[in-house]
Backbone and ligand atoms as CSV (ligand in chain L), in Angstrom:
chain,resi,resn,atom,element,x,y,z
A,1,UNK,N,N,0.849,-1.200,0.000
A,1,UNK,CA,C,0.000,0.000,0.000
A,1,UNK,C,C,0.886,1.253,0.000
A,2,UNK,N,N,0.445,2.043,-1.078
A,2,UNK,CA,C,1.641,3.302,-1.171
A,2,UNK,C,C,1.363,4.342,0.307
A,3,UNK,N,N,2.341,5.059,1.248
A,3,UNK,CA,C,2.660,5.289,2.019
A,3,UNK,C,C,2.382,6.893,1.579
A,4,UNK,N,N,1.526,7.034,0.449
A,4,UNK,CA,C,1.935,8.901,0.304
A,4,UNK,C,C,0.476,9.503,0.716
A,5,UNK,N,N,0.621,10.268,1.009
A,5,UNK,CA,C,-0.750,11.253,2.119
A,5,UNK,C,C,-0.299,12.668,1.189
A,6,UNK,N,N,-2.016,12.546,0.991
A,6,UNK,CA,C,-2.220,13.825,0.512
A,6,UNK,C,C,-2.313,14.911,1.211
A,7,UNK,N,N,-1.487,16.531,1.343
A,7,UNK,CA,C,-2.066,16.760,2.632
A,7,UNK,C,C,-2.887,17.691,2.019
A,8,UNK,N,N,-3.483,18.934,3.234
A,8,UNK,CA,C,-4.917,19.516,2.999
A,8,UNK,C,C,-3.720,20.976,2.422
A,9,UNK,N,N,-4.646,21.801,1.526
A,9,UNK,CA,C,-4.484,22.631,0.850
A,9,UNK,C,C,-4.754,23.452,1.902
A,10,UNK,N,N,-3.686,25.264,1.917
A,10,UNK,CA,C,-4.253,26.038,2.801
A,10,UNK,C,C,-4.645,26.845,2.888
A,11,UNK,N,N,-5.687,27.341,3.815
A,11,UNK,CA,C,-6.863,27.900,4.023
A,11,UNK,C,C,-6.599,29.244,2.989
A,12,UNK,N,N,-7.830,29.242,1.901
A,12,UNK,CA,C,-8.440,30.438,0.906
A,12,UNK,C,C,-7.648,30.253,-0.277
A,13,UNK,N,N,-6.768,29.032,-0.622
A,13,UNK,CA,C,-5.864,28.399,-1.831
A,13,UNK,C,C,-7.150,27.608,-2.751
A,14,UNK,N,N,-8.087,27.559,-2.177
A,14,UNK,CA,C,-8.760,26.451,-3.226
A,14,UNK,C,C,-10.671,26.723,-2.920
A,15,UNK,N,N,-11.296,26.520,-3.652
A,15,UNK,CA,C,-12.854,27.173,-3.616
A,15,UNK,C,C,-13.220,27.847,-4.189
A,16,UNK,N,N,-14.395,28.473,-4.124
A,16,UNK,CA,C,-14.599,29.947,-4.501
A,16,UNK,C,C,-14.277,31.233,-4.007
A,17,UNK,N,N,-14.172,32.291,-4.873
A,17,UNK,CA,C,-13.647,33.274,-4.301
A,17,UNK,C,C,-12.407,33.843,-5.371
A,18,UNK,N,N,-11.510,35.129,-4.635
A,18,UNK,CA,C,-10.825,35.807,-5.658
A,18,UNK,C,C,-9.607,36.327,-4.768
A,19,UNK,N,N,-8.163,36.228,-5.437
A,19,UNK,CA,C,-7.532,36.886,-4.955
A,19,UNK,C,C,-6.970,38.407,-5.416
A,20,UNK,N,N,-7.025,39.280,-4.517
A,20,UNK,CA,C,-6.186,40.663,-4.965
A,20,UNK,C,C,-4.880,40.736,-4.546
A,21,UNK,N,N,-3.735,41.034,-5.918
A,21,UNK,CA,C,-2.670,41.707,-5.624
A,21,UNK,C,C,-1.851,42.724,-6.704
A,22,UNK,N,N,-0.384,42.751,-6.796
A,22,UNK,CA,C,0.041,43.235,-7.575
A,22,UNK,C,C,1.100,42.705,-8.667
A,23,UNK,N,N,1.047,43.506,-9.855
A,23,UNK,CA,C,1.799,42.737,-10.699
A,23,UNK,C,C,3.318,43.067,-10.691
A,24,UNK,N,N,3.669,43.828,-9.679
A,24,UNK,CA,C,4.903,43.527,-9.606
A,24,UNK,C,C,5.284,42.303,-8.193
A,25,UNK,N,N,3.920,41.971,-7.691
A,25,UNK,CA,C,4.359,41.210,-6.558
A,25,UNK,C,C,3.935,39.351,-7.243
A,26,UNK,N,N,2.871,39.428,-8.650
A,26,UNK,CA,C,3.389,38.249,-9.020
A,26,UNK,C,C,4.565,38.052,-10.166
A,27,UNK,N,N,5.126,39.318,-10.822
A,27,UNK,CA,C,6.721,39.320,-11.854
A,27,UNK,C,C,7.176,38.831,-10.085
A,28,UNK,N,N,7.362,39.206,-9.380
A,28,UNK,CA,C,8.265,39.078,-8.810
A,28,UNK,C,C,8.517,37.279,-7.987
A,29,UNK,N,N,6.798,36.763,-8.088
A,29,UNK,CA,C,6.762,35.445,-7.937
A,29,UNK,C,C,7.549,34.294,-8.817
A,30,UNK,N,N,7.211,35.108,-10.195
A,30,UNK,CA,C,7.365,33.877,-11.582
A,30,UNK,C,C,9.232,33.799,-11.219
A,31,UNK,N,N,9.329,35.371,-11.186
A,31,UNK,CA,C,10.729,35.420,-11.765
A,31,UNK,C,C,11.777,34.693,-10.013
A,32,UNK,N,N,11.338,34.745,-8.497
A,32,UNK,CA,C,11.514,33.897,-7.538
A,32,UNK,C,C,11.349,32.617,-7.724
A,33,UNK,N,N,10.910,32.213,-8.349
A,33,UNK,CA,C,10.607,30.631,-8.638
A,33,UNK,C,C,11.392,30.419,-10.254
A,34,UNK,N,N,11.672,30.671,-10.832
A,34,UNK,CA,C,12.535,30.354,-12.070
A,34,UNK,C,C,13.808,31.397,-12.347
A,35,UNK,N,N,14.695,31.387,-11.254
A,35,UNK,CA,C,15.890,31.802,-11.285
A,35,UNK,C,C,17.189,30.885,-12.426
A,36,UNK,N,N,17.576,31.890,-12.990
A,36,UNK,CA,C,18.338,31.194,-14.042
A,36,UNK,C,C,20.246,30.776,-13.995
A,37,UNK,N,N,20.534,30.263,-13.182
A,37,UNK,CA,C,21.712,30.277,-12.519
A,37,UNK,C,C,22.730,30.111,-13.576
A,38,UNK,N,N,23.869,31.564,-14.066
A,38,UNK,CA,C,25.385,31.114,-14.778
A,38,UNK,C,C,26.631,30.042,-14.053
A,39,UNK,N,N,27.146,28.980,-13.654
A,39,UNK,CA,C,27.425,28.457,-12.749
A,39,UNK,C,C,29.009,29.011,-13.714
A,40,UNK,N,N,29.713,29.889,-13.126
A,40,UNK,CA,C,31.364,30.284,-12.929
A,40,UNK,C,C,32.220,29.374,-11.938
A,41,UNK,N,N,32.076,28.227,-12.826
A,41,UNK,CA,C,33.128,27.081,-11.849
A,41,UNK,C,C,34.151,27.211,-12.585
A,42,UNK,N,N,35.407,27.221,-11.466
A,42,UNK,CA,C,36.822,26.998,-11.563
A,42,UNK,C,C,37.215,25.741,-10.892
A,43,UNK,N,N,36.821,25.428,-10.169
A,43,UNK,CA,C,37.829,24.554,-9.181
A,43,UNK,C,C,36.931,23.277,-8.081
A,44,UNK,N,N,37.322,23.074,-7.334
A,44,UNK,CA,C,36.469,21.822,-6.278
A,44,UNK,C,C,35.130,22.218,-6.069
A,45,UNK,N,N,34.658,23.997,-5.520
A,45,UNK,CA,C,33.388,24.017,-5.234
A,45,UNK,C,C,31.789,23.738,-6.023
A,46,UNK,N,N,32.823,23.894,-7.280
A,46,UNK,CA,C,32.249,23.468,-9.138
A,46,UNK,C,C,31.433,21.912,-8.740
A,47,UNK,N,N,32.472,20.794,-7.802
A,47,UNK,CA,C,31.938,19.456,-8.064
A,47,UNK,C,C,30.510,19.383,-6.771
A,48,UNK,N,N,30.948,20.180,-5.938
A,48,UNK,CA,C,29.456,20.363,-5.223
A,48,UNK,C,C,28.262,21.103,-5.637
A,49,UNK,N,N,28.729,21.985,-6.487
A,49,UNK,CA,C,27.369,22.371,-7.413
A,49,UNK,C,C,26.707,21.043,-8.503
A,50,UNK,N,N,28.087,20.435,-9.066
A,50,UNK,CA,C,27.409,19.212,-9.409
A,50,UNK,C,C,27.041,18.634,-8.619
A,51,UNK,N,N,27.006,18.266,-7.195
A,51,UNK,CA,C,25.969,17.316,-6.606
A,51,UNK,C,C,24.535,17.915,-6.621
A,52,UNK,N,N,24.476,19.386,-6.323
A,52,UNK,CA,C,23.229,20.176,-6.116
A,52,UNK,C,C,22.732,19.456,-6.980
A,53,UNK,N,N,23.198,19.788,-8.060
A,53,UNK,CA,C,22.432,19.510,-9.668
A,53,UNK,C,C,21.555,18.061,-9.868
A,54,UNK,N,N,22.003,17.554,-9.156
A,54,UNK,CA,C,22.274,15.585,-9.717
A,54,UNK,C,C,20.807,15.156,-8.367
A,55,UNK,N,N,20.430,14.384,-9.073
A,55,UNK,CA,C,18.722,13.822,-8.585
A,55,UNK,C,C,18.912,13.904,-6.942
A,56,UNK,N,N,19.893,13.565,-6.369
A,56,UNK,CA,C,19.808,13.344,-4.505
A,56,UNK,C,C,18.894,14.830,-4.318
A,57,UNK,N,N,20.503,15.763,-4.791
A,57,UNK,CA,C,19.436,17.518,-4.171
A,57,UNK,C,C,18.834,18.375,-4.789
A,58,UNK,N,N,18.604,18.006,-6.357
A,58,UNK,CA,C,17.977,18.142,-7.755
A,58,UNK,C,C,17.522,19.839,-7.284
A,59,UNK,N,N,18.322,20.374,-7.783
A,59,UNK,CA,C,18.038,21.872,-7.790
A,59,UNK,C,C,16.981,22.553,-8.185
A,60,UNK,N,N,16.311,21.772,-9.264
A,60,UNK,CA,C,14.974,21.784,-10.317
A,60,UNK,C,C,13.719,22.077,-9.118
A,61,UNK,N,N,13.741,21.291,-7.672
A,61,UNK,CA,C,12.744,21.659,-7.205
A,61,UNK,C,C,12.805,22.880,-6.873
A,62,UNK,N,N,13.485,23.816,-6.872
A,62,UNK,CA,C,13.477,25.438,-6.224
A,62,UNK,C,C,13.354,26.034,-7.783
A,63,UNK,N,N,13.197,25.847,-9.269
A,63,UNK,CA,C,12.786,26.237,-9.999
A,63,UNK,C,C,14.115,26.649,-11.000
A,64,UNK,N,N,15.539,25.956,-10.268
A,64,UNK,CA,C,16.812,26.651,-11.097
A,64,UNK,C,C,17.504,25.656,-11.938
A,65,UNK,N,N,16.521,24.747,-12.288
A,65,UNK,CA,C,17.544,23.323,-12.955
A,65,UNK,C,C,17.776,24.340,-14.283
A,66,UNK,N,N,17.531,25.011,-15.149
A,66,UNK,CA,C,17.701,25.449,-16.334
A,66,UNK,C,C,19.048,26.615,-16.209
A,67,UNK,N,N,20.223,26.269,-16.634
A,67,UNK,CA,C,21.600,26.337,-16.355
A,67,UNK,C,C,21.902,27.356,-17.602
A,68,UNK,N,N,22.060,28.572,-17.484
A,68,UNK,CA,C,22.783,29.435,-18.398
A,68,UNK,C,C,24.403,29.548,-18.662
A,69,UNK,N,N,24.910,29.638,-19.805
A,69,UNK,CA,C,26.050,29.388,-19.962
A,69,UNK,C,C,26.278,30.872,-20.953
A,70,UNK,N,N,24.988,31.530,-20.983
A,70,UNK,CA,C,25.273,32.820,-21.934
A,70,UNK,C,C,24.860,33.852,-20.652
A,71,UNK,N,N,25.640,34.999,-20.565
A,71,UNK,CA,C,25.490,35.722,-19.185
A,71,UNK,C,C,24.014,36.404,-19.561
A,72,UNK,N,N,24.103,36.683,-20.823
A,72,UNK,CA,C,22.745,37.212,-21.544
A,72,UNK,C,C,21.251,36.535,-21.161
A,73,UNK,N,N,21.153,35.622,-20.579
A,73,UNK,CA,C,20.392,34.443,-20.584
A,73,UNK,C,C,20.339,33.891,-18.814
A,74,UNK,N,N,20.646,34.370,-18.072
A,74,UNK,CA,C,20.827,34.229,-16.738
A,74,UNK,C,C,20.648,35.364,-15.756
A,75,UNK,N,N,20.335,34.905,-14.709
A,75,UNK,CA,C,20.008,36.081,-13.365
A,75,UNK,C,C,20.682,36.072,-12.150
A,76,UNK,N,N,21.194,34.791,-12.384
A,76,UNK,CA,C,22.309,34.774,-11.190
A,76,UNK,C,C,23.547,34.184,-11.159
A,77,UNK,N,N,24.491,34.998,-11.142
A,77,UNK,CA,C,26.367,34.650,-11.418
A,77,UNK,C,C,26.400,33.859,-9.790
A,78,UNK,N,N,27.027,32.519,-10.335
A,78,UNK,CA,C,27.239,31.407,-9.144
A,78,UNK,C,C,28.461,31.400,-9.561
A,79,UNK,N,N,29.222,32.092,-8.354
A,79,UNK,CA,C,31.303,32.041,-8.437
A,79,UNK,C,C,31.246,30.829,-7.601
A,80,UNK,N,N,31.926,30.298,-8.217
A,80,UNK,CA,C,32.228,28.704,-7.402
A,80,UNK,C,C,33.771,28.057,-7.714
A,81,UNK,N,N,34.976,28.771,-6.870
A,81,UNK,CA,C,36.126,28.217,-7.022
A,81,UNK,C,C,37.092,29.459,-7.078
A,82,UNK,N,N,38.564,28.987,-7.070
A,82,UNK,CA,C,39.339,30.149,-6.593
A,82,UNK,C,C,39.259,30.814,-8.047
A,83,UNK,N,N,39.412,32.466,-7.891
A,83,UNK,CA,C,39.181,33.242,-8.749
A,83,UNK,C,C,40.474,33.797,-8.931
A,84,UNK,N,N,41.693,33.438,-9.572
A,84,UNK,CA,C,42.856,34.565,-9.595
A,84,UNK,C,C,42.934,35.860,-10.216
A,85,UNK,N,N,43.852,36.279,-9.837
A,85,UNK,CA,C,43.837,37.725,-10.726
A,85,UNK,C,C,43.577,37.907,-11.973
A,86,UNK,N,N,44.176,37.524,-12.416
A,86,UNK,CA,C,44.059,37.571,-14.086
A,86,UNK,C,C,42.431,37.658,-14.533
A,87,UNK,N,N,41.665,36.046,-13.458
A,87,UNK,CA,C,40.458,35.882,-14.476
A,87,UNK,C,C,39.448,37.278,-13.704
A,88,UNK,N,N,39.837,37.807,-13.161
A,88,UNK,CA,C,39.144,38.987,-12.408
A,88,UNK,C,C,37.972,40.289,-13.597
A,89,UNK,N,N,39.081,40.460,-14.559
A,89,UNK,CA,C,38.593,41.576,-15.815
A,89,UNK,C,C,37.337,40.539,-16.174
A,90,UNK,N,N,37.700,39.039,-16.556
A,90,UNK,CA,C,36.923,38.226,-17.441
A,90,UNK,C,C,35.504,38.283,-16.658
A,91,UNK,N,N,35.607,38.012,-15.378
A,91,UNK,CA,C,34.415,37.633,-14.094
A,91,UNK,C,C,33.670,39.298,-14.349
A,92,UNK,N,N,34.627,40.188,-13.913
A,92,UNK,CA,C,33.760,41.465,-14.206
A,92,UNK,C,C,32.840,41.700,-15.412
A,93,UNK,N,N,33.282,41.188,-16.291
A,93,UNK,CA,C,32.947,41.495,-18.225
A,93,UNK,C,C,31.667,40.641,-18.188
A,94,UNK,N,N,31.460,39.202,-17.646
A,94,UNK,CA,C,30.332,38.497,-17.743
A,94,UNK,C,C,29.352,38.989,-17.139
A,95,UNK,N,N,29.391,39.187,-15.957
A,95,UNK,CA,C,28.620,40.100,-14.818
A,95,UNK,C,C,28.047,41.348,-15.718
A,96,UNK,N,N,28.955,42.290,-16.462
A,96,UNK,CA,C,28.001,43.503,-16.975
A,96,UNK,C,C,27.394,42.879,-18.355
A,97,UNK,N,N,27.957,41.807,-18.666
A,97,UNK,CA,C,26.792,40.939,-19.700
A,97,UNK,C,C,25.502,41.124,-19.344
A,98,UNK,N,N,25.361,40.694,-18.393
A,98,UNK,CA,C,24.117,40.244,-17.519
A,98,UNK,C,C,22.991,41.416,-17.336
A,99,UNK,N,N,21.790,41.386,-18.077
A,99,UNK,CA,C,20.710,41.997,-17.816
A,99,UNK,C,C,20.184,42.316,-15.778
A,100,UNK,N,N,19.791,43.161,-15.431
A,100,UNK,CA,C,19.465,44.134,-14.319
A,100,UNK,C,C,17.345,42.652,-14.829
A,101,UNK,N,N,17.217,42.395,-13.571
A,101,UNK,CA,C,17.897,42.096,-12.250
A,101,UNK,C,C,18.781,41.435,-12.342
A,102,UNK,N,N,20.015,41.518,-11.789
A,102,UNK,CA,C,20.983,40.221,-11.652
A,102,UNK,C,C,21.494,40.197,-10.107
A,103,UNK,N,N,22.168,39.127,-9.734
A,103,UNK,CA,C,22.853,39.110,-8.278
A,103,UNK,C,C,23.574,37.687,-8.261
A,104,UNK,N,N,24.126,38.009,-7.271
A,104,UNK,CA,C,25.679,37.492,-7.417
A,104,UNK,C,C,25.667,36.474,-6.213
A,105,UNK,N,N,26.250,34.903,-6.196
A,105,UNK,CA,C,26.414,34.399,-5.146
A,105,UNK,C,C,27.476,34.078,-5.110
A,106,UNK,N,N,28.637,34.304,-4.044
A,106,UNK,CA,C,30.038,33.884,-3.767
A,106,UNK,C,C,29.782,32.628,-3.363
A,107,UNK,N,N,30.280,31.504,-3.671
A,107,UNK,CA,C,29.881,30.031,-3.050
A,107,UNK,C,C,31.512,29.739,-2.961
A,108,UNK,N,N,31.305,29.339,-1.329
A,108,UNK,CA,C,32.883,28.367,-1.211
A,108,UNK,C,C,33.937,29.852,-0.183
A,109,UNK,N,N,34.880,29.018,0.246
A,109,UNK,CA,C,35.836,30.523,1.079
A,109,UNK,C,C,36.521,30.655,-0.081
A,110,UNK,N,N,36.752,30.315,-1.041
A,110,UNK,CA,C,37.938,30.793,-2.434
A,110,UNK,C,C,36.703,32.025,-2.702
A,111,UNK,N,N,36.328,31.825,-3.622
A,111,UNK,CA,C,35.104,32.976,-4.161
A,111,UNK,C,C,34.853,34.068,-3.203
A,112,UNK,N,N,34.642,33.900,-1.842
A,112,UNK,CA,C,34.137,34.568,-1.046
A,112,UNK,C,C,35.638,35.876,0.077
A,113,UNK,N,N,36.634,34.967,-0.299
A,113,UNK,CA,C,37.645,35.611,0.523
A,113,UNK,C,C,39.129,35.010,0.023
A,114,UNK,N,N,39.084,34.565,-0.985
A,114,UNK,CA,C,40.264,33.440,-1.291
A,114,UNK,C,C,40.556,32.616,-0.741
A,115,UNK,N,N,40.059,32.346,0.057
A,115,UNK,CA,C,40.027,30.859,0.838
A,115,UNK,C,C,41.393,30.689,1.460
A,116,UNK,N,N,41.825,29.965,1.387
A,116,UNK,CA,C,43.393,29.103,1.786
A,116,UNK,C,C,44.804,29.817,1.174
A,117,UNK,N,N,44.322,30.298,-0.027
A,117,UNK,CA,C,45.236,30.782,-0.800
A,117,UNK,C,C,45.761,32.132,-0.687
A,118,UNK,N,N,46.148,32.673,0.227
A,118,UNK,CA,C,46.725,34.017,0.366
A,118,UNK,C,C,47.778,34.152,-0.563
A,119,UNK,N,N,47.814,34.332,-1.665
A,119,UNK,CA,C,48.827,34.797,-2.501
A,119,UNK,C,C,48.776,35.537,-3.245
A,120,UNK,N,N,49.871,35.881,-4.004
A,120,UNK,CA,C,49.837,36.901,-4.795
A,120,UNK,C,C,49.106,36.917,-6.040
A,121,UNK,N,N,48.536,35.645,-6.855
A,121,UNK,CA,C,48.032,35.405,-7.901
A,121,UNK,C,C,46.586,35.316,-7.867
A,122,UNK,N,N,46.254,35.362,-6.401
A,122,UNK,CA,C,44.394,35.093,-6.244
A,122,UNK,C,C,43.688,35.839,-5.704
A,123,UNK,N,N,42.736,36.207,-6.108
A,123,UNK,CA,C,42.055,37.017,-5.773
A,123,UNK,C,C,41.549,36.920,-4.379
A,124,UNK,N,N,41.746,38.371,-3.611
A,124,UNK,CA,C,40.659,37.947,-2.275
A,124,UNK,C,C,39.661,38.385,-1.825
A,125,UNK,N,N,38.567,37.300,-2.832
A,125,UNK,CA,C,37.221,37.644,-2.847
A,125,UNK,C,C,36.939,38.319,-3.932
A,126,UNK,N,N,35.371,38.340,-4.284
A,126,UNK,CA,C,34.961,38.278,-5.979
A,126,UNK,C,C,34.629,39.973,-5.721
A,127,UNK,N,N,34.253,40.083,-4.331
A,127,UNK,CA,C,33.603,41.539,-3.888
A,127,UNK,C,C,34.941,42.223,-4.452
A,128,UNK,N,N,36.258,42.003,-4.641
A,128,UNK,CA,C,36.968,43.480,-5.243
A,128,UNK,C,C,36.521,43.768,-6.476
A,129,UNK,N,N,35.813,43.338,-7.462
A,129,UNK,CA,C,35.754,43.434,-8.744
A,129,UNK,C,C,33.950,43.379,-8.996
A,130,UNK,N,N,33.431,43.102,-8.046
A,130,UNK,CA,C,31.862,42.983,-8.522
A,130,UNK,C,C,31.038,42.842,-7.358
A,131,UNK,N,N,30.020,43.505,-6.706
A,131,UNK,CA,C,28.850,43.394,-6.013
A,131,UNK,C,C,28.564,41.806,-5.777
A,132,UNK,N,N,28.692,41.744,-4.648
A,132,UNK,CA,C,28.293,40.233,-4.615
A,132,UNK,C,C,26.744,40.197,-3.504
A,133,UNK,N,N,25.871,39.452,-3.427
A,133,UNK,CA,C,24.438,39.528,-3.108
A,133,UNK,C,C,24.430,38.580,-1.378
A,134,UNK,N,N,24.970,37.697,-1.767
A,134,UNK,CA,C,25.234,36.186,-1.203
A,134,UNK,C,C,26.373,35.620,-1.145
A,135,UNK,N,N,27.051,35.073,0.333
A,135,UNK,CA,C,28.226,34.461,0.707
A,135,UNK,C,C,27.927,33.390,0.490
A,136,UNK,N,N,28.250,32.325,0.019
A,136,UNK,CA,C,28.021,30.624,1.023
A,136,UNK,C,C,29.305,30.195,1.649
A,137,UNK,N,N,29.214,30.209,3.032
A,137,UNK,CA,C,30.397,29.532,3.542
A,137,UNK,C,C,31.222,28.524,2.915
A,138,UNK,N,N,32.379,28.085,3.694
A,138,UNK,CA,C,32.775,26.062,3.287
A,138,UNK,C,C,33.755,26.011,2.744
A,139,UNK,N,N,34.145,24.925,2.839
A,139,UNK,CA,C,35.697,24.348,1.987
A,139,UNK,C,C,35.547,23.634,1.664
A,140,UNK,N,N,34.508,22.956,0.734
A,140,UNK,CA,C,33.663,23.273,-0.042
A,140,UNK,C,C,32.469,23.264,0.839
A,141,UNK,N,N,31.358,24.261,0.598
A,141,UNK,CA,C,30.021,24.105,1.012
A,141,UNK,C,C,29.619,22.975,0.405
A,142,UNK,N,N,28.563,22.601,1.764
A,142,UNK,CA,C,27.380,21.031,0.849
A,142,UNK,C,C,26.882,21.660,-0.063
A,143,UNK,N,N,25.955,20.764,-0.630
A,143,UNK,CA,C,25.394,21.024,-1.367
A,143,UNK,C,C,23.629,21.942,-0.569
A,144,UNK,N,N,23.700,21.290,0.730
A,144,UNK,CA,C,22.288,22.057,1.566
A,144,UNK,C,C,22.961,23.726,1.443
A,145,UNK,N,N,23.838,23.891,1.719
A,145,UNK,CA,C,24.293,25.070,2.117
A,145,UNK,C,C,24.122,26.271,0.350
A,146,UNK,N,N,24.450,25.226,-0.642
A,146,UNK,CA,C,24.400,26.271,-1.613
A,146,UNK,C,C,22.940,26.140,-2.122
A,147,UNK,N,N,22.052,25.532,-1.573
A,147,UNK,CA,C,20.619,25.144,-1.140
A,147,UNK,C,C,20.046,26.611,-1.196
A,148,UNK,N,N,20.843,26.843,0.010
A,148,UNK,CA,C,20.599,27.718,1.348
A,148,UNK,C,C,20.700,28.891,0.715
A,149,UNK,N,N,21.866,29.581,-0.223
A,149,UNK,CA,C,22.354,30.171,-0.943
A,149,UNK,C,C,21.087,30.406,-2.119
A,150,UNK,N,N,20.653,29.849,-2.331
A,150,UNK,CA,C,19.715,30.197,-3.394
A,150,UNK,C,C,18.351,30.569,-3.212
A,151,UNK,N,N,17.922,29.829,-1.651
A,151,UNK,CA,C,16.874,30.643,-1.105
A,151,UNK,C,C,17.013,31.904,-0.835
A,152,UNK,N,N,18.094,32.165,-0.666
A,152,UNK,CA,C,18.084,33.771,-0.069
A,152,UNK,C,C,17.939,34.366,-1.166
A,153,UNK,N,N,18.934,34.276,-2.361
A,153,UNK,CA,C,18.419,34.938,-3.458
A,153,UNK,C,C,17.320,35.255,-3.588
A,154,UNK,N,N,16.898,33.990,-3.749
A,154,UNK,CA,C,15.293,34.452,-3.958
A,154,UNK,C,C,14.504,35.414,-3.277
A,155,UNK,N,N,14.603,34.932,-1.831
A,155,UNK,CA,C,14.205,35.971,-1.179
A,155,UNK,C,C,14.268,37.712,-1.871
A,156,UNK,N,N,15.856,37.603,-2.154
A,156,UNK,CA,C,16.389,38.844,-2.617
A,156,UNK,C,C,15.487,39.826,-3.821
A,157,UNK,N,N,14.833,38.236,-5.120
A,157,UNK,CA,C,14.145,38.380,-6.234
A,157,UNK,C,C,13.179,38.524,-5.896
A,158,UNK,N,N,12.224,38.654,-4.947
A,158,UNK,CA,C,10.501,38.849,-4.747
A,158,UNK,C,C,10.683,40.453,-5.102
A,159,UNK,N,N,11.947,41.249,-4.879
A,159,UNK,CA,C,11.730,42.901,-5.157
A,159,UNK,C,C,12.950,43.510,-5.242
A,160,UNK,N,N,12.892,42.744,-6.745
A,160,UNK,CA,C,14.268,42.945,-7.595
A,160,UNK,C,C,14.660,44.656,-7.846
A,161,UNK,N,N,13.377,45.745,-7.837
A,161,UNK,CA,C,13.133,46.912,-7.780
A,161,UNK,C,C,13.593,47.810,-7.146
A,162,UNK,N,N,13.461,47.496,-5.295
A,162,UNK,CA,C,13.490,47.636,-4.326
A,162,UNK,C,C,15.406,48.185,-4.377
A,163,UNK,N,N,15.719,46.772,-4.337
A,163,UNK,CA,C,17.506,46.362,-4.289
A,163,UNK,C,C,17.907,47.630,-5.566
A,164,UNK,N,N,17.381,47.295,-6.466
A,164,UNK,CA,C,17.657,47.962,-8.067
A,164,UNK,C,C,17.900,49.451,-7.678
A,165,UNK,N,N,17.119,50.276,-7.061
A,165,UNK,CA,C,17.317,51.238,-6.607
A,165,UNK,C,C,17.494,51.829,-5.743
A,166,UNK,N,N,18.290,50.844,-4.894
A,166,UNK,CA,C,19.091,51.294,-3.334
A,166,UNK,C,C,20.239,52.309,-3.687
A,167,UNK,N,N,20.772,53.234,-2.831
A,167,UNK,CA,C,21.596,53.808,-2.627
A,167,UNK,C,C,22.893,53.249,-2.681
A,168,UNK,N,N,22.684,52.062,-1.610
A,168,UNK,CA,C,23.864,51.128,-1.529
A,168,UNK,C,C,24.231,50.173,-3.026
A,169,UNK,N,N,23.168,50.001,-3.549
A,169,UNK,CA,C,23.415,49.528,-4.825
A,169,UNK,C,C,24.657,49.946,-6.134
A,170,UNK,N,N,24.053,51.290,-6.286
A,170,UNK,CA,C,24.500,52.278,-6.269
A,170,UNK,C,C,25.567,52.443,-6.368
A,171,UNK,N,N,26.291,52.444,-4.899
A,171,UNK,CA,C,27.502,52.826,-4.545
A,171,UNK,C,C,28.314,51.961,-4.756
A,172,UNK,N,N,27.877,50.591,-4.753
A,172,UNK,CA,C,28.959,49.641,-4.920
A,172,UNK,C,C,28.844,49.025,-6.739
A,173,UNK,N,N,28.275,49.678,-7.244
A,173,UNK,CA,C,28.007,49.530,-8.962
A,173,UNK,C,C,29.728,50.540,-9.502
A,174,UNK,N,N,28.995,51.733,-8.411
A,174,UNK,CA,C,30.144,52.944,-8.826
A,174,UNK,C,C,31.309,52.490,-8.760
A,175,UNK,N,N,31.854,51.824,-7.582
A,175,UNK,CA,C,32.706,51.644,-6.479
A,175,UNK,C,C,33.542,50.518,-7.835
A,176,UNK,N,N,33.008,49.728,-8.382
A,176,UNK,CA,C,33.386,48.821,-9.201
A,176,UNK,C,C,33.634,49.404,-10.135
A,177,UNK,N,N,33.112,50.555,-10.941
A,177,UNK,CA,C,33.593,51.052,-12.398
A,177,UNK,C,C,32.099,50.253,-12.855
A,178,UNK,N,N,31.159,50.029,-12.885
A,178,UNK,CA,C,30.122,49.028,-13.630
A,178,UNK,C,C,29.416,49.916,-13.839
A,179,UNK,N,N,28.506,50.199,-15.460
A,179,UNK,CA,C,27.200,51.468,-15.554
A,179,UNK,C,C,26.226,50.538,-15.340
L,1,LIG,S1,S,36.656,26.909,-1.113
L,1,LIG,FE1,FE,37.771,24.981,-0.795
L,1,LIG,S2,S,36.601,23.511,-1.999
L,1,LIG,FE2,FE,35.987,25.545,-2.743
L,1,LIG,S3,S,37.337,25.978,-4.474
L,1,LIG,FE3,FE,38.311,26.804,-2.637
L,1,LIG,S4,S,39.712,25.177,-1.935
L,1,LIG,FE4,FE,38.220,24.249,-3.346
């Protein structure tokens, strides 16, 4: 006997009746639920985004299985792995690819602070060169954690508007050289 229970729908989701709201508060639903993730893997934190990906933590249920590889075509730059100097101009250049809303998740301590690597060839942290939205801890983060990382985004995307025209936005657009 299958073991699955339906549960009850909640209260004013189902019947008669009507809901009122706004259309920037359901753009802001569609586009929270179908986030389009660029995955900028370099290095180890790259193979835990492949686990995200892969049926155990299937990313698809939060609405982001559809993987952009054109910055044109994506909403959220996923840095995942050490970033050295050099590829710094390249990371910046994809990022102003990227159509407004966009936001940025540092995944891993390389991306987020250079991790281990204090040297002269690596970058420390993606924040010198680009606005970043979202840290994810780890050496490498799980895969729950860059989970975790993508809820917040979202969070972030219910009022992509809001962020869009912060002050602080703003300042750290300037702060980068980015129009
Ligand atoms: S944070 Fe750790 S696991 Fe991730 S890229 Fe750096 S060294 Fe590798």
């Amino acid at each position: 006997m299958s073991e699955v229970k339906i549960g009850k729908a909640p209260e004013g989701s189902e019947g008669p009746g009507y809901f009122l709201t706004s259309l920037d508060k359901i753009v802001g639903m569609a586009r929270e639920n179908s986030l389009w993730p660029l995955p900028f893997a370099t290095s180890c934190c790259g193979i835990e985004f492949m686990a995200t990906m892969a049926s155990h933590y299937d990313l698809a249920r939060f609405g982001s299985e559809r993987l952009s590889f054109s910055p044109r075509q994506a909403d959220v730059l996923m840095v995942m792995g050490t970033i050295a100097k050099k590829m710094g101009p390249v990371l910046k250049h994809v990022y102003e690819q990227m159509a407004e809303p966009r936001w940025v998740m540092a995944v891993g301590a390389c991306a987020s602070s250079g991790g281990i690597f204090d040297t002269y060839s690596v970058l420390q942290g993606i924040d010198k060169v680009i606005p970043v939205d979202v840290y994810v801890p780890g050496c490498p983060p799980r895969p729950e954690q860059i989970i975790d990382g993508i809820l917040r985004i979202q969070h972030l995307a219910t009022e992509p508007l809001k962020r869009r025209s912060s002050e602080e936005y703003r300042r750290q657009l300037a702060e980068h050289g980015i129009i």
